[in-house]
SENUTI-946424 format. One record per residue (C-alpha): residue number from 1; residue in three letters; z, y, x. Coordinates in steps of 0.02 Angstrom, whole numbers, plus 32768, in hexadecimal, padded with zeros to 4 digits. Example, Ala and Ser with C-alpha at 12.3 -4.5 7.8 and 13.67 -1.06 7.14 Angstrom:
2
<atom><num>1</num><residu>Ala</residu><pz>8186</pz><py>7F1F</py><px>8267</px></atom>
<atom><num>2</num><residu>Ser</residu><pz>8165</pz><py>7FCB</py><px>82AC</px></atom>
This chain:
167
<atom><num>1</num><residu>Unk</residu><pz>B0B3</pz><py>C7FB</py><px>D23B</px></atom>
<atom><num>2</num><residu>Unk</residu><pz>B172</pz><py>C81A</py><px>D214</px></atom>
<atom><num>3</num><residu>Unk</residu><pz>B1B4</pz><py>C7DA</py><px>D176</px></atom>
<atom><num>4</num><residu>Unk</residu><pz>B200</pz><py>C859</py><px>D0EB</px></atom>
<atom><num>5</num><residu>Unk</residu><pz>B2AE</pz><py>C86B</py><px>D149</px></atom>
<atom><num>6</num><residu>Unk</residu><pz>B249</pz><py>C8C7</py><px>D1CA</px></atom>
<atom><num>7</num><residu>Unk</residu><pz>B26F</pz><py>C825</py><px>D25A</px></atom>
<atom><num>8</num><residu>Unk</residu><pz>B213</pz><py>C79D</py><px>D29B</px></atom>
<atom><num>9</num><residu>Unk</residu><pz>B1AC</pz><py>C72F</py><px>D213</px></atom>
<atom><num>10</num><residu>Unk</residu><pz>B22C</pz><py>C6B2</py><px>D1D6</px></atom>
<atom><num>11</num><residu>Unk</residu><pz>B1FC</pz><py>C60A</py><px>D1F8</px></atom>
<atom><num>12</num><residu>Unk</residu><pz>B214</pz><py>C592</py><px>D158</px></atom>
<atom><num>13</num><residu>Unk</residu><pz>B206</pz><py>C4D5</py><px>D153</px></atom>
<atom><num>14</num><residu>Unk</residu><pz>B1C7</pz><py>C4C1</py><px>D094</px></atom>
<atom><num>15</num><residu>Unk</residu><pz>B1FA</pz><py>C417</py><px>D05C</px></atom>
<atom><num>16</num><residu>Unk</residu><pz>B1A0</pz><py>C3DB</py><px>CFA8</px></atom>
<atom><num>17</num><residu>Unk</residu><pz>B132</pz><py>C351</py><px>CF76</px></atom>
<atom><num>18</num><residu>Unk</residu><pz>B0DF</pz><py>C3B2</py><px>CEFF</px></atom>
<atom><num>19</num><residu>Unk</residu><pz>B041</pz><py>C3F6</py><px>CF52</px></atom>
<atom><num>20</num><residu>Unk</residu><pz>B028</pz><py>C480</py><px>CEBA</px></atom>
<atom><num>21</num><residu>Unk</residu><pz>B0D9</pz><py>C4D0</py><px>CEC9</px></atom>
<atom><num>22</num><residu>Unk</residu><pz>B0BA</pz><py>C4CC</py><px>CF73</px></atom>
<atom><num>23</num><residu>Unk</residu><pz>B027</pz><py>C533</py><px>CF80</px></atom>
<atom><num>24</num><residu>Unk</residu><pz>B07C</pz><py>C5A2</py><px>CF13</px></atom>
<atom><num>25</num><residu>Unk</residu><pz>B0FA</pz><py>C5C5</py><px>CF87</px></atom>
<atom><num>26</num><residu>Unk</residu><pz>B096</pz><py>C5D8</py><px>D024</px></atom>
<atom><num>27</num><residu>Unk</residu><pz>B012</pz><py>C658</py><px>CFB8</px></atom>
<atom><num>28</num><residu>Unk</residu><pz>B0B7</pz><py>C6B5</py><px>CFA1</px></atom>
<atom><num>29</num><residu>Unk</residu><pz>B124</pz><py>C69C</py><px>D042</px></atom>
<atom><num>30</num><residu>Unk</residu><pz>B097</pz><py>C6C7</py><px>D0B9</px></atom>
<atom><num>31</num><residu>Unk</residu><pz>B062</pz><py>C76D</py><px>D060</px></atom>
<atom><num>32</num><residu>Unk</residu><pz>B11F</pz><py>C79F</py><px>D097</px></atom>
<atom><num>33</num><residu>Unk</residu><pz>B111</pz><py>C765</py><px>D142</px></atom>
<atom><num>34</num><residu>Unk</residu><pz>B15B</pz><py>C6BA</py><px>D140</px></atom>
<atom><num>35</num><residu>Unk</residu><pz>B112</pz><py>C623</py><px>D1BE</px></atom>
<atom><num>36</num><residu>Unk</residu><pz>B119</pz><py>C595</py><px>D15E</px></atom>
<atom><num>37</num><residu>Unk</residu><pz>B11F</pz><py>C4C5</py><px>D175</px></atom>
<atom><num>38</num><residu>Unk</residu><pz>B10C</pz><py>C451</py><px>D100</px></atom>
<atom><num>39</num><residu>Unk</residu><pz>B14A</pz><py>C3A5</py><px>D0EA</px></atom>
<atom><num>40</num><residu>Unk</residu><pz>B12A</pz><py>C335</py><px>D046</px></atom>
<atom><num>41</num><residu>Unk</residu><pz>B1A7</pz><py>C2AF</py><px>D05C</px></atom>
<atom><num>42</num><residu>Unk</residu><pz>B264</pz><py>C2A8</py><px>D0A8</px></atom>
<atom><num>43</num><residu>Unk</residu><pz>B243</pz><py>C23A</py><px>D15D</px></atom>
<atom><num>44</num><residu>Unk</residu><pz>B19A</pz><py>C2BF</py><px>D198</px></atom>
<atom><num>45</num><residu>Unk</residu><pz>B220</pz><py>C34E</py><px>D156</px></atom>
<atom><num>46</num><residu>Unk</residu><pz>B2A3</pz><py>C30A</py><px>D1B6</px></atom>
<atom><num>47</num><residu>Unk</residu><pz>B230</pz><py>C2DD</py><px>D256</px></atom>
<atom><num>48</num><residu>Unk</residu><pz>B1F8</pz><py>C3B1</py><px>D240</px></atom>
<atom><num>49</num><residu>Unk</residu><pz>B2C4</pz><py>C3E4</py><px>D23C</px></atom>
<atom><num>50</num><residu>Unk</residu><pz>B2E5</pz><py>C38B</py><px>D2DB</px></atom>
<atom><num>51</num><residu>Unk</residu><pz>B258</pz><py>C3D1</py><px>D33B</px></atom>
<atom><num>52</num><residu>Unk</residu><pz>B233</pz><py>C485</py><px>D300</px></atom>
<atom><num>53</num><residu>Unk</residu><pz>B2A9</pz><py>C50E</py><px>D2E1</px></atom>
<atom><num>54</num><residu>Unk</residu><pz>B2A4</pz><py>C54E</py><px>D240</px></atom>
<atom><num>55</num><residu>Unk</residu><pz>B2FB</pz><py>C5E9</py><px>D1F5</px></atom>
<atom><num>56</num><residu>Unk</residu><pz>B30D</pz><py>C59E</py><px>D14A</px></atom>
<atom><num>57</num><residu>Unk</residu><pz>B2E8</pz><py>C518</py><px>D0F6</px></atom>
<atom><num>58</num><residu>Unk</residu><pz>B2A2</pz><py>C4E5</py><px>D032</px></atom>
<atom><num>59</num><residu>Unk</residu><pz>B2DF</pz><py>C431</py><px>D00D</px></atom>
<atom><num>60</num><residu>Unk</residu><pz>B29A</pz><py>C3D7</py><px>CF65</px></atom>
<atom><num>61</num><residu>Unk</residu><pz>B323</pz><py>C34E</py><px>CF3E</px></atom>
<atom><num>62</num><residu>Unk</residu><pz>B28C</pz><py>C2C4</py><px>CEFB</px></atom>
<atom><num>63</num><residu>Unk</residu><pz>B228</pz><py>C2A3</py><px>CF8F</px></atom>
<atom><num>64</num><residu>Unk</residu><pz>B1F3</pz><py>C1FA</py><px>CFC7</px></atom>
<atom><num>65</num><residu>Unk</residu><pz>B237</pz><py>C1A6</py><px>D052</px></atom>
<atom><num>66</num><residu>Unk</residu><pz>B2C4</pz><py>C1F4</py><px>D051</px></atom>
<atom><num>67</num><residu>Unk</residu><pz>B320</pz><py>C266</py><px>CFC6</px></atom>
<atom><num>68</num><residu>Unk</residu><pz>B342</pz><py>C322</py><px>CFE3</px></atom>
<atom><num>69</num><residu>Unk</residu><pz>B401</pz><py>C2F9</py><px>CFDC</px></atom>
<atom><num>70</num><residu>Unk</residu><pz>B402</pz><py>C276</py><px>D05D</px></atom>
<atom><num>71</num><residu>Unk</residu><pz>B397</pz><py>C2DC</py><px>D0C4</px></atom>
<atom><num>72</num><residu>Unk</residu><pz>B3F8</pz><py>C36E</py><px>D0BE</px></atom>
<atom><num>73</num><residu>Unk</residu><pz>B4A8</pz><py>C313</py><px>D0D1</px></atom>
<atom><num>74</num><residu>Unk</residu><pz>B447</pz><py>C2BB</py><px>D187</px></atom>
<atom><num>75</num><residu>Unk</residu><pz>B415</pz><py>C373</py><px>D1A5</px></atom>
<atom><num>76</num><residu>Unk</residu><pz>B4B5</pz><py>C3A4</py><px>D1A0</px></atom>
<atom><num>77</num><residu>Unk</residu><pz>B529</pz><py>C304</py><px>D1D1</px></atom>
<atom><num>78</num><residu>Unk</residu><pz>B4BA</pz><py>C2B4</py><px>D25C</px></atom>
<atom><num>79</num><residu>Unk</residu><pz>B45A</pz><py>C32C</py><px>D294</px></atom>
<atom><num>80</num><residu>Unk</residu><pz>B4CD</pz><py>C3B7</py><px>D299</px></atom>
<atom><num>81</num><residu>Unk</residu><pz>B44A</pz><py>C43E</py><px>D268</px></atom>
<atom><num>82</num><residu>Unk</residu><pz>B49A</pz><py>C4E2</py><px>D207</px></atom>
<atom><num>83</num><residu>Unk</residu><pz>B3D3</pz><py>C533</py><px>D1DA</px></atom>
<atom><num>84</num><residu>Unk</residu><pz>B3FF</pz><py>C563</py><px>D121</px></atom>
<atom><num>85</num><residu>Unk</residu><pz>B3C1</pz><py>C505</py><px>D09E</px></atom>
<atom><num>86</num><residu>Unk</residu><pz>B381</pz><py>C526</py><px>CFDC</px></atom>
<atom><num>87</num><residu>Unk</residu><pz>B38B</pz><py>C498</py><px>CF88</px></atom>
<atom><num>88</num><residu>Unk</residu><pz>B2EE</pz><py>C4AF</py><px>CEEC</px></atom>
<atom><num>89</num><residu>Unk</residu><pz>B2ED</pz><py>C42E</py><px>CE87</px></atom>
<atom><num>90</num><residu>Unk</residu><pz>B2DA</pz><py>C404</py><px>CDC8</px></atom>
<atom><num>91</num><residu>Unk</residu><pz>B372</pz><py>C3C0</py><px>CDCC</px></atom>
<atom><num>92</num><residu>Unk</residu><pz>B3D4</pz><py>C42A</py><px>CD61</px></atom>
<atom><num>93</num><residu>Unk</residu><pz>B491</pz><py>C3E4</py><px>CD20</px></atom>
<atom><num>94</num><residu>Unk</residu><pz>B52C</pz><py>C42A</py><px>CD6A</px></atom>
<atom><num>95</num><residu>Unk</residu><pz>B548</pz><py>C382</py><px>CDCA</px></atom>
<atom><num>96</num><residu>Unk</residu><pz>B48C</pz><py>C38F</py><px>CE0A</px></atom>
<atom><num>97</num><residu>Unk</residu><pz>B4C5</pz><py>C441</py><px>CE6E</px></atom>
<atom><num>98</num><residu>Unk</residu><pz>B574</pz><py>C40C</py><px>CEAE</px></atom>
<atom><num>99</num><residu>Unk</residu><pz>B51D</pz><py>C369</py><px>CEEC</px></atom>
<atom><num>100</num><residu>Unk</residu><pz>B4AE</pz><py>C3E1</py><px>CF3B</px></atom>
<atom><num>101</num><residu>Unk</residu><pz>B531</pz><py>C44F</py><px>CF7F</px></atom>
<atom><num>102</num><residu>Unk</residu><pz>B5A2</pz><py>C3C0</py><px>CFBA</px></atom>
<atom><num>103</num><residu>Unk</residu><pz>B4FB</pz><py>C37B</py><px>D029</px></atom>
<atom><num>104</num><residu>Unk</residu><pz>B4FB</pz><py>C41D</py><px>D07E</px></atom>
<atom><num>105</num><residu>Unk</residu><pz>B497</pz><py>C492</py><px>D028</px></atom>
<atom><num>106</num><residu>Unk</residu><pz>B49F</pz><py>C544</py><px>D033</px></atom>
<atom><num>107</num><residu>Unk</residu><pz>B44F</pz><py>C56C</py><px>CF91</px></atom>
<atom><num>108</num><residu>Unk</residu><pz>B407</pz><py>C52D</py><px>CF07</px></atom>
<atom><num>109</num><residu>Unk</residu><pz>B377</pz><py>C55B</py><px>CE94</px></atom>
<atom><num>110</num><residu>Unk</residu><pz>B347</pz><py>C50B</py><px>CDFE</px></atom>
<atom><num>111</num><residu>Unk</residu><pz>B279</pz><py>C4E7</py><px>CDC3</px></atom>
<atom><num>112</num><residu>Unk</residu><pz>B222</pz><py>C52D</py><px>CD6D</px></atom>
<atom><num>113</num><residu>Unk</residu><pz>B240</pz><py>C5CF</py><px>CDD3</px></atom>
<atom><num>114</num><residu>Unk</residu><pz>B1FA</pz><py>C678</py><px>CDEF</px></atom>
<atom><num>115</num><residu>Unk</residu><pz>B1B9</pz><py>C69E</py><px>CEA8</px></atom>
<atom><num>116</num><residu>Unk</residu><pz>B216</pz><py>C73E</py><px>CE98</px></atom>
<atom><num>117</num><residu>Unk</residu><pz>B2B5</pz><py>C6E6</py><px>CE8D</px></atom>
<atom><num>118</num><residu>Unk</residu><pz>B29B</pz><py>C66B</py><px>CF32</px></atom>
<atom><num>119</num><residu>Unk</residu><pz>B25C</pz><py>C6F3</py><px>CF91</px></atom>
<atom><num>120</num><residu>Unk</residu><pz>B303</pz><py>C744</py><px>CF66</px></atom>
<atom><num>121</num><residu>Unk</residu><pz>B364</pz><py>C6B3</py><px>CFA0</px></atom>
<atom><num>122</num><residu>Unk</residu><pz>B321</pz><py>C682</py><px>D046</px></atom>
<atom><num>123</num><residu>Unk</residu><pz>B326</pz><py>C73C</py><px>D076</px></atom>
<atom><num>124</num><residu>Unk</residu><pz>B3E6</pz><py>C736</py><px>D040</px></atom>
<atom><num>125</num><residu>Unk</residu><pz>B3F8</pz><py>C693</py><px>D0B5</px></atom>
<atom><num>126</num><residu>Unk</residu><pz>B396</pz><py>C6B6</py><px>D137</px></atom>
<atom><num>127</num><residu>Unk</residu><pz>B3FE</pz><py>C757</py><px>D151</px></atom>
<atom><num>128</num><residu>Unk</residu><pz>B49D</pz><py>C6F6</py><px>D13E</px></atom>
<atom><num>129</num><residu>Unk</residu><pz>B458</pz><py>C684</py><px>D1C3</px></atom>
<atom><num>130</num><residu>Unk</residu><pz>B431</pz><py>C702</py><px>D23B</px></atom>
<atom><num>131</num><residu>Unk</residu><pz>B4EB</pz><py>C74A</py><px>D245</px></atom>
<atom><num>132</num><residu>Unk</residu><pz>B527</pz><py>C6AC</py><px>D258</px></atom>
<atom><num>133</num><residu>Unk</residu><pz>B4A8</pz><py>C66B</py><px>D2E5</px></atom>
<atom><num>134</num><residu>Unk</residu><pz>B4E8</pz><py>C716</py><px>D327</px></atom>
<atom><num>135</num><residu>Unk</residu><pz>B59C</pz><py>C6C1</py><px>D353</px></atom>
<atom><num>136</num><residu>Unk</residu><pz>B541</pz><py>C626</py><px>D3A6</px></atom>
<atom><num>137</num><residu>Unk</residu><pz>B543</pz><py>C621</py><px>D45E</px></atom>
<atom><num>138</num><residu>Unk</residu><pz>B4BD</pz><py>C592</py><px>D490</px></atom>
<atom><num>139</num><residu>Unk</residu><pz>B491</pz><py>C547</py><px>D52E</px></atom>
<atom><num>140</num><residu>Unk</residu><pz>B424</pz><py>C4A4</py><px>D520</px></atom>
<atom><num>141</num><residu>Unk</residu><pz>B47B</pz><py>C42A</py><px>D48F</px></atom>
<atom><num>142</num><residu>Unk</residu><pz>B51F</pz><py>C487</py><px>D4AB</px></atom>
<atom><num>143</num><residu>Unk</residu><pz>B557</pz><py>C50F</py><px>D430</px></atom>
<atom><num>144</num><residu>Unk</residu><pz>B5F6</pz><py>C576</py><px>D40A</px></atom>
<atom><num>145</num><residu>Unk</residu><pz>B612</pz><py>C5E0</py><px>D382</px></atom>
<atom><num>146</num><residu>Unk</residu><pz>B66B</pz><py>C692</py><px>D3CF</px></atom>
<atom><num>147</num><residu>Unk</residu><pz>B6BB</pz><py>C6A1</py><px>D30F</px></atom>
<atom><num>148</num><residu>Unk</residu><pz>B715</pz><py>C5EE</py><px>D2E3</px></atom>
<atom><num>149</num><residu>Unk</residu><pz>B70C</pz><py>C5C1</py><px>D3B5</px></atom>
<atom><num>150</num><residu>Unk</residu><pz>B6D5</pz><py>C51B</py><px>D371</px></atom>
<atom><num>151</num><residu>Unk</residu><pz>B64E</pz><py>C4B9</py><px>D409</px></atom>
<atom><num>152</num><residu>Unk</residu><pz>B5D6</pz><py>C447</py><px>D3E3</px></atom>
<atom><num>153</num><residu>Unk</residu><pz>B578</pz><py>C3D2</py><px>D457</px></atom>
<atom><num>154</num><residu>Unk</residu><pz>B4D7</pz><py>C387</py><px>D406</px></atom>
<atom><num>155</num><residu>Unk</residu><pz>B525</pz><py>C3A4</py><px>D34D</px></atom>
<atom><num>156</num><residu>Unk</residu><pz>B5C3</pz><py>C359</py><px>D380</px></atom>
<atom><num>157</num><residu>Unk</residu><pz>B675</pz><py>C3BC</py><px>D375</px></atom>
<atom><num>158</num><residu>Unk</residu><pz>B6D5</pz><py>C3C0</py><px>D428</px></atom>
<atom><num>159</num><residu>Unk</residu><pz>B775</pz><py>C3EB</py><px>D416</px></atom>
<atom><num>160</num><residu>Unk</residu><pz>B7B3</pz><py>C451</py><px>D4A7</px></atom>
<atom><num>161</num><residu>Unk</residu><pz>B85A</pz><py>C49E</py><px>D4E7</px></atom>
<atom><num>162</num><residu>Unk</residu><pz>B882</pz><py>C551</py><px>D4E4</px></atom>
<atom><num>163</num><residu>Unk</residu><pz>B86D</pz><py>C554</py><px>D5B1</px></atom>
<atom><num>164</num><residu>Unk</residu><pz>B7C7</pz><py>C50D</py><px>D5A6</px></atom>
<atom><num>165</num><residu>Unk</residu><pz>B796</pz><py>C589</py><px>D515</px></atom>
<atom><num>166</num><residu>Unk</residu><pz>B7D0</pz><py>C611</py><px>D590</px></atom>
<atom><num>167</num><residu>Unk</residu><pz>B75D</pz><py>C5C8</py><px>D60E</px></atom>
């Protein structure tokens, strides 16, 4: 099955503790081609990040055992993992988003919300994320982005001389 973009099904990592919302999402995602996980709490979400690839990935920010903004910020920080995130959340003040934002998020989305309106979202990410993954050179845990020459050895920066970029 290919997703609406006409490529592979995008693989999404759905991360909410409510089990309603999300069977919503899944009745919705999968009609358009989507594979979906789950996870219902922050430490099984986190445990899924570090062992699948994902395309994309739907963070709630109240989860137990660990919060979608300390999750996201480990994600990012310790983990060194660029997969875009939507942050969905009811969460709604000004500070709530730039908290969001500031922890790494790639976008945010505020509940209640229309299915439409994610859909929209993820496809808008998941493209952005497939130009940039375009730029990555990979081999093992060692990357290097073609655009910013920036390398990366298990999510840690290496800073390298213009002789051993030319190399």
């Amino acid at each position: 099955m290919v997703n609406t973009l006409g490529a592979a099904p995008i693989r999404a990592l759905i991360v909410e503790d409510n089990r309603d919302i999300c069977e919503n999402i899944a009745a919705y995602l999968e009609r358009h081609g989507y594979i979906l996980d789950f996870a219902y709490d922050g430490i099984s979400a986190m445990h899924l990040a570090l062992t699948n690839p994902f395309d994309i990935i739907v963070l709630d920010l109240m989860l137990p055992g660990m919060d979608g903004l300390r999750f996201c910020q480990k994600l990012r920080v310790e983990a060194g993992i660029e997969t875009p995130v939507l942050m969905l959340t009811a969460r709604d003040t000004l500070d709530d988003k730039l908290k969001g934002f500031e922890a790494g998020a790639d976008d945010y989305l505020v509940k209640p919300f229309a299915l439409q309106e994610l859909h929209a979202r993820l496809q808008a990410l998941y493209k952005r994320g497939q130009r940039k993954t375009d730029n990555l050179l990979t081999v093992g845990d060692l990357t290097m982005n073609r655009s910013t020459l920036q390398v990366h050895r298990a999510g840690r920066h290496i800073d390298l001389s213009p002789a051993c970029m030319k190399l």
